[in-house]
C-alpha positions in Angstrom: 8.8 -23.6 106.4 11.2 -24.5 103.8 10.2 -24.0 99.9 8.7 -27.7 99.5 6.6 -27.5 102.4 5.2 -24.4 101.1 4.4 -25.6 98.1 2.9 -28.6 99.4 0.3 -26.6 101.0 -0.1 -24.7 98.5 -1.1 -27.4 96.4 -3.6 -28.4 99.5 -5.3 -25.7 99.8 -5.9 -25.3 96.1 -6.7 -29.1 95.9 -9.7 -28.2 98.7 -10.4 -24.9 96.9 -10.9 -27.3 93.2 -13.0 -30.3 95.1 -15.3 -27.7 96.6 -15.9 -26.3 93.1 -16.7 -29.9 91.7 -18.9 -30.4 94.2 -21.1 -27.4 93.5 -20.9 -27.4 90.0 -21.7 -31.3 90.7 -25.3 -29.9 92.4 -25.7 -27.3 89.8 -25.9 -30.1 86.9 -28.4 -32.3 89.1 -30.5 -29.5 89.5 -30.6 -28.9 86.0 -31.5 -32.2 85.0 -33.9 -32.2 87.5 -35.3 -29.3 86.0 -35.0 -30.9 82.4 -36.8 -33.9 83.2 -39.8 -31.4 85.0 -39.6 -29.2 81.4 -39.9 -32.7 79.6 -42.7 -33.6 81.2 -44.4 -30.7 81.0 -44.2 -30.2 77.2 -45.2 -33.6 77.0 -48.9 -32.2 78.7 -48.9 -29.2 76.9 -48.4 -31.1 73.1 -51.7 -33.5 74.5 -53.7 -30.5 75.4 -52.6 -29.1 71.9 -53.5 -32.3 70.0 -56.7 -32.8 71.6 -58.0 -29.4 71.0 -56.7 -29.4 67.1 -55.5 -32.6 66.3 -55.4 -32.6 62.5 -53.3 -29.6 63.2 -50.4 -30.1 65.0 -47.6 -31.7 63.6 -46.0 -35.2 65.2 -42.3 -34.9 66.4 -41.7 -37.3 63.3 -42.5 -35.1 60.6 
């Protein structure tokens, strides 16, 4: 194998190596905003169980 070929593959195999990484790191991001929109909602239960137990207390998000 002459000194293009080899780099050719070389730049195969660490083309493969980079797409499998996107691909991970591309399911690691939907799980977190998977997980984001599941924290979301469940702040958004916790701050109406807060407000209807004290509601004169608790601050809106606008103030």
């Amino acid at each position: 194998m002459n000194e293009l070929e080899q780099r050719l593959t070389d730049l195969e195999i660490r083309f493969t190596h980079q797409q499998r990484l996107i691909e991970e790191l591309s399911d690691v991001i939907a799980a977190d905003g998977r997980q984001i929109d599941e924290l979301r909602k469940e702040i958004g239960l916790l701050r109406q169980m807060l407000q209807r137990l004290e509601p004169e207390s608790i601050p809106s998000p606008d103030e």
